[in-house]
C-alpha positions as CSV (number, residue, x, y, z in Angstrom):
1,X,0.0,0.0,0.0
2,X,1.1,3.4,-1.2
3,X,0.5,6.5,0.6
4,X,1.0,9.4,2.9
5,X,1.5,8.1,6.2
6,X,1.9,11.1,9.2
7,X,1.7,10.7,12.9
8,X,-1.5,12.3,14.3
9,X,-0.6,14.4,17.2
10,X,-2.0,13.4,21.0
11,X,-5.1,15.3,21.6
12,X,-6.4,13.3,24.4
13,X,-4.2,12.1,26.7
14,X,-3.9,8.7,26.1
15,X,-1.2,7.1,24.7
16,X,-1.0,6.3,21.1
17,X,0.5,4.0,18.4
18,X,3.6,5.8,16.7
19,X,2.7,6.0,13.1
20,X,-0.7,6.0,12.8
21,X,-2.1,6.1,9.0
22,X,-4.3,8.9,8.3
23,X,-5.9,9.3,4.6
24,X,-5.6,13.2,3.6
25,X,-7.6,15.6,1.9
26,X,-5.9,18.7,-0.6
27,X,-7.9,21.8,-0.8
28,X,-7.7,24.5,-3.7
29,X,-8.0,28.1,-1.8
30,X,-9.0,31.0,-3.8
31,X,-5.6,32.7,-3.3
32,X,-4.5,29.3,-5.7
33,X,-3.0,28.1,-2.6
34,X,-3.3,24.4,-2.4
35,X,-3.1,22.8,1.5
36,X,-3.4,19.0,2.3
37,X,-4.9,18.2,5.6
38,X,-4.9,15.2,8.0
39,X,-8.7,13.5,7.3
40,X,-10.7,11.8,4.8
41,X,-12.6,13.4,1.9
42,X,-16.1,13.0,3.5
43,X,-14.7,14.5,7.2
44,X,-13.4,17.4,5.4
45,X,-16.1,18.3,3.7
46,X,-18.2,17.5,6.7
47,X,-16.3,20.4,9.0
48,X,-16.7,22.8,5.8
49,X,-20.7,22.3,5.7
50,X,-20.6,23.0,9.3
51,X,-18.7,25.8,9.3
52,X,-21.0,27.3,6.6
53,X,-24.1,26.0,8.4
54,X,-22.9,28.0,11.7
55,X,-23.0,31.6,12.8
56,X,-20.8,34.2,9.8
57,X,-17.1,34.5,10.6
58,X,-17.2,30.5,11.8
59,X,-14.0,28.9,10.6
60,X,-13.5,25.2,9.8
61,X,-11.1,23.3,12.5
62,X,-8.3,21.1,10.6
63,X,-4.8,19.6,11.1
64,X,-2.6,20.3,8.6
65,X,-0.8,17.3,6.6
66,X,2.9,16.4,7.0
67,X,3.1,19.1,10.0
68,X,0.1,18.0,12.4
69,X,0.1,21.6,13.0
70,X,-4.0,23.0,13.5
71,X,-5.3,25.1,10.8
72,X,-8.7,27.0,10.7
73,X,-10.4,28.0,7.4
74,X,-13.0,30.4,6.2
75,X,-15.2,27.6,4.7
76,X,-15.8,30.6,1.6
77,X,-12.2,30.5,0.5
78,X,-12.3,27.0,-0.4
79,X,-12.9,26.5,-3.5
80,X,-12.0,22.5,-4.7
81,X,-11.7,19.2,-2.2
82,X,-10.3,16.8,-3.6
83,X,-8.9,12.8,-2.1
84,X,-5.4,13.0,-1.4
85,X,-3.0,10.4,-0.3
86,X,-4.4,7.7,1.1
């Protein structure tokens, strides 16, 4: 199996497995910008709906691929989701 493999940071507390294989998701911004982030098509498109669906100025909560760093998004920026490395 070929992929992108990254190490999802410890939110919780508890311990886990080192390498854990997360499927990512690349999204075209309307700057032409082009980020990859740390969750499956349908999740990511998931947070965006809810952002939109929420009160104006909501952002959508991410994690950035490769970096686990968090990343928030004006949902109206986005303008492509596409699958990215699974």
């Amino acid at each position: 199996m070929t992929g992108h493999s990254t190490t999802v940071p410890d939110t919780t507390g508890k311990p886990q497995p080192a390498g854990v294989a997360v499927a990512t998701t690349k999204l075209l911004l309307a700057t032409g910008t082009e980020l990859e982030v740390d969750a499956p098509l349908d999740k990511v498109v998931k947070e965006l709906e809810d952002a939109v669906r929420s009160s104006a100025g909501t952002l959508a909560r991410l994690t950035q691929a490769g970096t686990g760093e968090p990343i928030a998004l004006n949902p109206a920026h986005v303008v492509a989701v596409r699958p990215g490395k699974q």
